[in-house]
OpenMM code with the backbone's topology and positions (N, CA, C; nanometers):
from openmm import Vec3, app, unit

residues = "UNK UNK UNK UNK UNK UNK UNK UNK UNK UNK UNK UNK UNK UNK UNK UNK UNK UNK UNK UNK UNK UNK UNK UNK UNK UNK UNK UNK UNK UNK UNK UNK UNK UNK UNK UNK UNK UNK UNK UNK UNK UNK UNK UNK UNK UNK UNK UNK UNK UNK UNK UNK UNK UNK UNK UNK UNK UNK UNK UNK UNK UNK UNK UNK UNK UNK UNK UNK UNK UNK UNK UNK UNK UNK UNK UNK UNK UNK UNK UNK UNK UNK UNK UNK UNK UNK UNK UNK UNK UNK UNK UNK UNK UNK UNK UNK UNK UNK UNK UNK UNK UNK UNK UNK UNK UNK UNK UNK UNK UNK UNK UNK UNK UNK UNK UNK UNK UNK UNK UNK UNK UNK UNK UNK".split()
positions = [
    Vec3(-1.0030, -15.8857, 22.4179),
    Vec3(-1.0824, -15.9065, 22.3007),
    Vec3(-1.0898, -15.7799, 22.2166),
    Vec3(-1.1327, -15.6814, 22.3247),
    Vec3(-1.1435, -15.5640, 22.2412),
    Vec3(-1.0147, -15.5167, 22.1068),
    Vec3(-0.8877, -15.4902, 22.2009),
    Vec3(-0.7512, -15.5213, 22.1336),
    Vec3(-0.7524, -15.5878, 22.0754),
    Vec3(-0.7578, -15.7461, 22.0133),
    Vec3(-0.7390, -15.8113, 21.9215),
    Vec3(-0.8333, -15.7417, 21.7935),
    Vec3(-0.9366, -15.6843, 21.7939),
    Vec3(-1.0579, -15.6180, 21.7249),
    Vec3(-0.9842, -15.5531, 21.6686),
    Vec3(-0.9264, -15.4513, 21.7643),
    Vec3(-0.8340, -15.3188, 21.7003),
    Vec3(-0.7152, -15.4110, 21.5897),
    Vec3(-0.6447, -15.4299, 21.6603),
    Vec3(-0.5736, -15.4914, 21.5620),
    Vec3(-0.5739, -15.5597, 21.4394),
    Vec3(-0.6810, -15.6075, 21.4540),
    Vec3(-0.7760, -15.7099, 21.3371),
    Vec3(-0.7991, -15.5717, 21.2620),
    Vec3(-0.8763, -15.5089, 21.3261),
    Vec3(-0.9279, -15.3749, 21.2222),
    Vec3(-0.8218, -15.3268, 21.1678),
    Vec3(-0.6779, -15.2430, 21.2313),
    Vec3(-0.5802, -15.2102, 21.1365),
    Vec3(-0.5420, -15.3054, 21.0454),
    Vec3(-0.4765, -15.4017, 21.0762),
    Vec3(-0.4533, -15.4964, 20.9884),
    Vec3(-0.5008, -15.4787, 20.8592),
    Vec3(-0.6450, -15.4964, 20.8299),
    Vec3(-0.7412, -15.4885, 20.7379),
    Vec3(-0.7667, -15.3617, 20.6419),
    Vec3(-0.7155, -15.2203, 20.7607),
    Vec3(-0.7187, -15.1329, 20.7280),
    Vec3(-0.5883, -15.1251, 20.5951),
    Vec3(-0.4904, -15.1538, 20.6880),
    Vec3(-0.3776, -15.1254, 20.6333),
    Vec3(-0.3765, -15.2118, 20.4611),
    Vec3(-0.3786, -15.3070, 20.5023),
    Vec3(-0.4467, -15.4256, 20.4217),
    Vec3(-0.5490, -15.3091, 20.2670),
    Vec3(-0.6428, -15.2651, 20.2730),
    Vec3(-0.7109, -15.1953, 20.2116),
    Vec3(-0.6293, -15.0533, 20.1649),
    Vec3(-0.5820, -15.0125, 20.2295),
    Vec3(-0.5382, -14.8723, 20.1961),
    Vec3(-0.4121, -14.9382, 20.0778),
    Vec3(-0.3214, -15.0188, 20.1282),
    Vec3(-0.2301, -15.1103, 20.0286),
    Vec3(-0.2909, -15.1175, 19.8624),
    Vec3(-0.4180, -15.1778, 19.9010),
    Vec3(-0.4629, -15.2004, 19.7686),
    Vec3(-0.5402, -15.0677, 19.7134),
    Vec3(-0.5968, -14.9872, 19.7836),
    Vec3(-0.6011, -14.8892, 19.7118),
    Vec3(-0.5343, -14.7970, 19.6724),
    Vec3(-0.4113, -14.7835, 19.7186),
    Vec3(-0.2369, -14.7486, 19.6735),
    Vec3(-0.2504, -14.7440, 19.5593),
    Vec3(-0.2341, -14.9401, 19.5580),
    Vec3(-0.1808, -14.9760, 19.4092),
    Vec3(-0.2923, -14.9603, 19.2938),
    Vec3(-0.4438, -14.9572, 19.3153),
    Vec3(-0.5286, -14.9230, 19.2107),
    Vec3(-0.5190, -14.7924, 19.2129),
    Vec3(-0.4701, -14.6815, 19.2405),
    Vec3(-0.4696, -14.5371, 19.2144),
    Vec3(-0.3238, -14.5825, 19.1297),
    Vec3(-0.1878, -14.6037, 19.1779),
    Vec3(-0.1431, -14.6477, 19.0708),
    Vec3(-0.1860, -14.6851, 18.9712),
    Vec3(-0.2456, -14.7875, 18.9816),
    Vec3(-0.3278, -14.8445, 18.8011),
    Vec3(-0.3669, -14.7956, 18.7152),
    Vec3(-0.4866, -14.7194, 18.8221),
    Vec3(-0.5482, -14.5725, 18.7341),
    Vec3(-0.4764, -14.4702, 18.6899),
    Vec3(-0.3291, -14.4433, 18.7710),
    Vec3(-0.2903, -14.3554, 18.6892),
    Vec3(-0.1519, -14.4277, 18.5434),
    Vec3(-0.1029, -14.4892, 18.5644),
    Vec3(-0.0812, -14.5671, 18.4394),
    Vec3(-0.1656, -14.5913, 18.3105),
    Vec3(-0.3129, -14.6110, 18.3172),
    Vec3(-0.3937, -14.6172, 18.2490),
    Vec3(-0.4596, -14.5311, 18.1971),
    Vec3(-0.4240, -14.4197, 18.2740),
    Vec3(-0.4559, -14.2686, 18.2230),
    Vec3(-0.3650, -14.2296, 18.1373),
    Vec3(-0.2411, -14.2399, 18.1988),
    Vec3(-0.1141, -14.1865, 18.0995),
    Vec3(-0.1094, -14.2495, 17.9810),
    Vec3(-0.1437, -14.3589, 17.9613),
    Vec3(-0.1332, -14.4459, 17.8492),
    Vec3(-0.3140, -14.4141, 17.7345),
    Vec3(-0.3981, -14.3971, 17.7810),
    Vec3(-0.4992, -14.3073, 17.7257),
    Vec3(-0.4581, -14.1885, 17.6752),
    Vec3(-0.3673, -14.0892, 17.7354),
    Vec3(-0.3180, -13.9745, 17.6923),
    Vec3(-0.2299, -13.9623, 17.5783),
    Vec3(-0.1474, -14.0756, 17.6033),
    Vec3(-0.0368, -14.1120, 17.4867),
    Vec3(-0.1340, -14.1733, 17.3445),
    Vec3(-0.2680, -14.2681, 17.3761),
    Vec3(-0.2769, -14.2828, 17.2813),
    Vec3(-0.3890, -14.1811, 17.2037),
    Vec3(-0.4187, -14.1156, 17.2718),
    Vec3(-0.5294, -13.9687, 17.2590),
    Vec3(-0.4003, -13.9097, 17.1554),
    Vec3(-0.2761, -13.8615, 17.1939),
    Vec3(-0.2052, -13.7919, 17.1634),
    Vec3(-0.1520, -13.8286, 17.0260),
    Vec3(-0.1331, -13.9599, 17.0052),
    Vec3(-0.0958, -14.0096, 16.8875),
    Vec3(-0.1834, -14.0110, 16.7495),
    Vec3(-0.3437, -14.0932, 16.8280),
    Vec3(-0.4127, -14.0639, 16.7020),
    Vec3(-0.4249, -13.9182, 16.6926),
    Vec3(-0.4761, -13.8055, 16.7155),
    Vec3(-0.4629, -13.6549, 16.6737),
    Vec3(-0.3128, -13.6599, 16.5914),
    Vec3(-0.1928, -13.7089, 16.6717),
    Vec3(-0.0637, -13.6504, 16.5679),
    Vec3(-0.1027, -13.7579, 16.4299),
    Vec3(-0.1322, -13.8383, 16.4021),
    Vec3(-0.1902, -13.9360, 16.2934),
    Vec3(-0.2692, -13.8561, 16.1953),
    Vec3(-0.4231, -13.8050, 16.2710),
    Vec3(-0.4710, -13.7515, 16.2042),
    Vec3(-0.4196, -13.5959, 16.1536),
    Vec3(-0.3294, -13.5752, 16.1881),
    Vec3(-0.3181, -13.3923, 16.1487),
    Vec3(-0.1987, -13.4717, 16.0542),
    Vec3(-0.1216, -13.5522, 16.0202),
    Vec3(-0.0777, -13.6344, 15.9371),
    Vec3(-0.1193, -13.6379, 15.8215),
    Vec3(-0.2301, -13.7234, 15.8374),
    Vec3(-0.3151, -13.7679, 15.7651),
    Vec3(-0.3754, -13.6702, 15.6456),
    Vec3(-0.4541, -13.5700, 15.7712),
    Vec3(-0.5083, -13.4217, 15.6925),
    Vec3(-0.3923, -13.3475, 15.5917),
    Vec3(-0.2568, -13.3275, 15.6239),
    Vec3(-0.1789, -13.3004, 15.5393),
    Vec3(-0.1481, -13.4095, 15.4672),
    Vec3(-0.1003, -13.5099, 15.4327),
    Vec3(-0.0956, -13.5571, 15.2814),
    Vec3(-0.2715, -13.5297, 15.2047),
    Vec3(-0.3474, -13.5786, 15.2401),
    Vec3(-0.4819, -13.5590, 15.1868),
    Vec3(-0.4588, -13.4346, 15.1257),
    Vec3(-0.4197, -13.2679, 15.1991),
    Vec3(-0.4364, -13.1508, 15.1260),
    Vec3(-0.2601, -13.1396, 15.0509),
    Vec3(-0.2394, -13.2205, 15.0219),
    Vec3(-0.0971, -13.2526, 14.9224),
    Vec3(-0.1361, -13.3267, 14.8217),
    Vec3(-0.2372, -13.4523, 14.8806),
    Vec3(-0.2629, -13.5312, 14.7410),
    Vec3(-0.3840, -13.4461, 14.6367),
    Vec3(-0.4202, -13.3481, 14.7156),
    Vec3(-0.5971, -13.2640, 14.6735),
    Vec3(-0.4539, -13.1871, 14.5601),
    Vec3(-0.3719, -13.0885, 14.6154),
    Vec3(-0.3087, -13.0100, 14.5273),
    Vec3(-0.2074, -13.0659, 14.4384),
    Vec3(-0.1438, -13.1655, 14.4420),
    Vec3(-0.1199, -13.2506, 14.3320),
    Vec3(-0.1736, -13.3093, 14.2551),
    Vec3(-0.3059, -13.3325, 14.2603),
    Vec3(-0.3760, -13.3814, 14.2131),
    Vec3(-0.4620, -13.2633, 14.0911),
    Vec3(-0.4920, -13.1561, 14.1275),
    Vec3(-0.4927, -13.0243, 14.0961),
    Vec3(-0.4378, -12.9537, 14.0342),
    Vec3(-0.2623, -12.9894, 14.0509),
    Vec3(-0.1762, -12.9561, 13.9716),
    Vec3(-0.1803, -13.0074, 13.8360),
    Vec3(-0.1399, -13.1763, 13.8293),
    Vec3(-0.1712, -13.2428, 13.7324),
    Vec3(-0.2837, -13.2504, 13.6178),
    Vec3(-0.4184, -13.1816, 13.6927),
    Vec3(-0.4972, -13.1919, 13.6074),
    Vec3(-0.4389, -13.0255, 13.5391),
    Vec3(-0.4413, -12.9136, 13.6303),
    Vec3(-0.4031, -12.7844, 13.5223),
    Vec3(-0.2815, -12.8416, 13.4181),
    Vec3(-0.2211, -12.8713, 13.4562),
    Vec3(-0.1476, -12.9316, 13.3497),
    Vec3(-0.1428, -12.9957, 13.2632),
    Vec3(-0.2582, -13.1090, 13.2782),
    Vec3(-0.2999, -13.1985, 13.1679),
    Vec3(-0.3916, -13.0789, 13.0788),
    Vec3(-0.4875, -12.9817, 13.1514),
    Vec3(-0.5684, -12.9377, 13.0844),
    Vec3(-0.4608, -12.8043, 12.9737),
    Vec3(-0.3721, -12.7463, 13.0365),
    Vec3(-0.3010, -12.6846, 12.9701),
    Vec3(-0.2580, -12.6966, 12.8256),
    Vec3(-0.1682, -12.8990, 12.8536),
    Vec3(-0.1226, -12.9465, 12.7868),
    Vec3(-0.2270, -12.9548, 12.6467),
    Vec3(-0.3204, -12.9977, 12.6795),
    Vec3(-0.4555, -13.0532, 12.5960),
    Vec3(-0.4868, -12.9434, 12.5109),
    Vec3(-0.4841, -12.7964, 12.5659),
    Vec3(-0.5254, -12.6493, 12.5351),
    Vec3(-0.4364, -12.6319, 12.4211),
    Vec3(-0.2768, -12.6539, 12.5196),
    Vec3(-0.1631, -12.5817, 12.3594),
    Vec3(-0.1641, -12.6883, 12.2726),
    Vec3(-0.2220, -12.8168, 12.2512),
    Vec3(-0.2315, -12.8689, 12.1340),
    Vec3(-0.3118, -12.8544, 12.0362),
    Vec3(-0.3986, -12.7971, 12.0980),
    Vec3(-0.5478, -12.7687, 12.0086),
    Vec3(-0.5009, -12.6439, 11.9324),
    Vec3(-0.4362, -12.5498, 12.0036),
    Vec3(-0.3786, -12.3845, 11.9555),
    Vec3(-0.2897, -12.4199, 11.8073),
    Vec3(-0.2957, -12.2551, 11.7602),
    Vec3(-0.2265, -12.3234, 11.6075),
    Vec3(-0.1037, -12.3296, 11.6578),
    Vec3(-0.0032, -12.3165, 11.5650),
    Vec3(0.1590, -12.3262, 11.5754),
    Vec3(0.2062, -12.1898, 11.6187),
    Vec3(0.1446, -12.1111, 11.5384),
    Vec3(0.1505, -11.9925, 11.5267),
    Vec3(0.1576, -11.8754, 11.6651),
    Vec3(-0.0185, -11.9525, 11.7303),
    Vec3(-0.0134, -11.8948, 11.8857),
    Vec3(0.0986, -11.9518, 11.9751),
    Vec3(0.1640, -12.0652, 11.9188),
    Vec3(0.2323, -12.1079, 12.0615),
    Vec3(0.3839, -12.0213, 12.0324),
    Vec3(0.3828, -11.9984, 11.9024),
    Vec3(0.5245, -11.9496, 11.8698),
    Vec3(0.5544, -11.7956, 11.9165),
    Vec3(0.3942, -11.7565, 11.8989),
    Vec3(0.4049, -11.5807, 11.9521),
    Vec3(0.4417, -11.5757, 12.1374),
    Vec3(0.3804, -11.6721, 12.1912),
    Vec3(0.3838, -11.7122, 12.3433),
    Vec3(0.5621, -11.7006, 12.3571),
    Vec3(0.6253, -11.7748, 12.3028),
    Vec3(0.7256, -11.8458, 12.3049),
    Vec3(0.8129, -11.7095, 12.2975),
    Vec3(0.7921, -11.6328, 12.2089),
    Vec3(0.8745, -11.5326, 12.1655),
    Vec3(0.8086, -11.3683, 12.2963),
    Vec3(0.6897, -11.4090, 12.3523),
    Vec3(0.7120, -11.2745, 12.4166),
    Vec3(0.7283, -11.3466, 12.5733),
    Vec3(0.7816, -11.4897, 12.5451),
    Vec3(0.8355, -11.4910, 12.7201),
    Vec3(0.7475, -11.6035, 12.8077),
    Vec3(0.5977, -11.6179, 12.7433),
    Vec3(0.4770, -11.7063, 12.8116),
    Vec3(0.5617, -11.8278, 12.8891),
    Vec3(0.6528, -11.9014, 12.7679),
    Vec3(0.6589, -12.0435, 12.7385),
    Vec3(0.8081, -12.0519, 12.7910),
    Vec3(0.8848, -12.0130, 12.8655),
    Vec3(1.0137, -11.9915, 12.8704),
    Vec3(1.0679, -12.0787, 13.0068),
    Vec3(1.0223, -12.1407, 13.1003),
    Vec3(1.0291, -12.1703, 13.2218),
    Vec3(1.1397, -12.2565, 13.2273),
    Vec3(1.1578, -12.3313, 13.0906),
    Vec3(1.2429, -12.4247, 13.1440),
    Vec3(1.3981, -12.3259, 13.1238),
    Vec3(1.4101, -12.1997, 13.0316),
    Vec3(1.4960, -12.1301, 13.0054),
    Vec3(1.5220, -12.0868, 13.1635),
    Vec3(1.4059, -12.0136, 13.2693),
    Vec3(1.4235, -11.9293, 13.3466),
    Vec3(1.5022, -12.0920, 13.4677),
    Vec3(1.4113, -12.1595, 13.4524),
    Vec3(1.5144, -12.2538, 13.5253),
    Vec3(1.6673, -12.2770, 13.5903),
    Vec3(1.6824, -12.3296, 13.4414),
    Vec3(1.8286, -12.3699, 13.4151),
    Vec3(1.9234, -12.2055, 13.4279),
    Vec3(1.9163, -12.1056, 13.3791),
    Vec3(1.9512, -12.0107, 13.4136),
    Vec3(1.9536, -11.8913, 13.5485),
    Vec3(1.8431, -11.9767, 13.6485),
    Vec3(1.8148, -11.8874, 13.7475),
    Vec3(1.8027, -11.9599, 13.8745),
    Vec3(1.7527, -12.0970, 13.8349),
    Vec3(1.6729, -12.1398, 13.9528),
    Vec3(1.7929, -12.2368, 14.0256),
    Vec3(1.8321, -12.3216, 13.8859),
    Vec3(1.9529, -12.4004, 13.9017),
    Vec3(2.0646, -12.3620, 13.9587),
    Vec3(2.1378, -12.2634, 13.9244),
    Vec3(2.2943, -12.1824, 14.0047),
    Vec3(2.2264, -12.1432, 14.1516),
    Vec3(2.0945, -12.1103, 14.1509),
    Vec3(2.1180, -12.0866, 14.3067),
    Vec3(2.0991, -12.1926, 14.3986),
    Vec3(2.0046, -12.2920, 14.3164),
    Vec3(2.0240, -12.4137, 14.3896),
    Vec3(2.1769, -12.4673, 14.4332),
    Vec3(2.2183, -12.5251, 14.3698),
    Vec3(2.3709, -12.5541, 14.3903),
    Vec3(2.4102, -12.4654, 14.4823),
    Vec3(2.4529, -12.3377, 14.4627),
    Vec3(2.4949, -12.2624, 14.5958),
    Vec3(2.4340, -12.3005, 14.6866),
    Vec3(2.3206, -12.3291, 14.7143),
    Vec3(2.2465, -12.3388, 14.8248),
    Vec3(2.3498, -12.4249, 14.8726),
    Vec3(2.3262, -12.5858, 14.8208),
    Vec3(2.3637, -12.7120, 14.8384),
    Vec3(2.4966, -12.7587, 14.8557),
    Vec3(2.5743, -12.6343, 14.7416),
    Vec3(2.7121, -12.6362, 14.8622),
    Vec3(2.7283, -12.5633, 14.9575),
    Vec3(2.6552, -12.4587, 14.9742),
    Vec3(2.6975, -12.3789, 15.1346),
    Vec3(2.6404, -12.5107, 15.2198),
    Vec3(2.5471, -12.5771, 15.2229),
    Vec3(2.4954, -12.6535, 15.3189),
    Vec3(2.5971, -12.7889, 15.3314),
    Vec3(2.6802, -12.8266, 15.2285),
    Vec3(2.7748, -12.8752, 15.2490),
    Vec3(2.8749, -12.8932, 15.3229),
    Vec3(2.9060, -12.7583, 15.2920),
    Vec3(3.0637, -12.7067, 15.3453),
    Vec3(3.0119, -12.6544, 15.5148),
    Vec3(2.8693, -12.6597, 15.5308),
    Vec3(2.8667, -12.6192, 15.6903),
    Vec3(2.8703, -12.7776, 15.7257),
    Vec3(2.8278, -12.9160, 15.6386),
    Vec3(2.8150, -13.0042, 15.7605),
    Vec3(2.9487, -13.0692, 15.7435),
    Vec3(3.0472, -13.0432, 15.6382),
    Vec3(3.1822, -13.0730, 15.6500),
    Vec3(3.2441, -13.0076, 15.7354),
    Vec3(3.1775, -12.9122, 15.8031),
    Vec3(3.2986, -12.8028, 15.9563),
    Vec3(3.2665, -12.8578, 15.9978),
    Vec3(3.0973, -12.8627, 15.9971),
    Vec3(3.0892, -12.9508, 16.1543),
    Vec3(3.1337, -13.1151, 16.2257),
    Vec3(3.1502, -13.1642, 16.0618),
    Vec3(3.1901, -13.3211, 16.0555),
    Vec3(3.3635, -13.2892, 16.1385),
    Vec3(3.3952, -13.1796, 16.0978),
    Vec3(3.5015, -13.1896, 16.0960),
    Vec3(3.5671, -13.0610, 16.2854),
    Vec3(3.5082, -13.0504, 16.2841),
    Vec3(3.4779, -12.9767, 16.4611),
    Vec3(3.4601, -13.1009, 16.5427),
    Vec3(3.3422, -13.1742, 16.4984),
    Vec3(3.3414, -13.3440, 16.5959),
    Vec3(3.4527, -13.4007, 16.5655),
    Vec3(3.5336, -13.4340, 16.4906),
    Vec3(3.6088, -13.4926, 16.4419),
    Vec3(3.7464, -13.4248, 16.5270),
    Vec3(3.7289, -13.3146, 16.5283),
    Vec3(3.8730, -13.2698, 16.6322),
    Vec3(3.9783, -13.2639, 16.5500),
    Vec3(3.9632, -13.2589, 16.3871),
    Vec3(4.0428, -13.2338, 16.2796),
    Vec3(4.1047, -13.0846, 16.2513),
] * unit.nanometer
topology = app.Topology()
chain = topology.addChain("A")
for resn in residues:
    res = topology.addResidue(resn, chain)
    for name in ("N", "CA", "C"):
        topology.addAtom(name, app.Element.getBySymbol(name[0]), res)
């Protein structure tokens, strides 16, 4: 009798320890998956926070600009022409003359590196 007890008891034991196996499994699946989604909303929100301080300074931008715009219309002809002539008003000059040629270089060096490399995979 006693023996059958024992046995009965492991059984049961074993039986229990089984299932608490698999709920420590559970728990830890359910943890990892809390972590992932802990992890996501934060990457969301730090997302989030940057367009917000993109839409704040575009938004910022546009208005100096509207207010600018609004300013040199009110000004005579006269002030915008003196601006114009000592350099104020020139941006789209410094542009096209400065900003533009180095762009392009940029854009073909970055070219001509992913044409080696197209062309390194390529075994050409």
């Amino acid at each position: 009798m006693e023996e059958e007890e024992l046995l009965t008891l492991k059984d049961q034991q074993m039986v229990f320890e089984e299932r608490r196996r698999q709920e420590q499994l559970r728990l830890e699946r359910l943890k990892e998956r809390e972590q992932k989604m802990f992890e996501e909303r934060e990457r969301l929100m730090r997302e989030m926070e940057r367009r917000h301080g993109f839409q704040m300074d575009t938004e910022a931008r546009v208005g100096a600009g509207a207010f600018a715009a609004l300013y040199l219309t009110d000004m005579s002809g006269g002030a915008v022409k003196a601006l114009r002539s000592d350099g104020y008003l020139n941006a789209m000059r410094v542009i096209s003359s400065e900003f533009l040629p180095w762009l392009n270089s940029q854009i073909e060096a970055e070219l001509s590196r992913e044409s080696l490399a197209r062309s390194i995979l390529d075994g050409k």
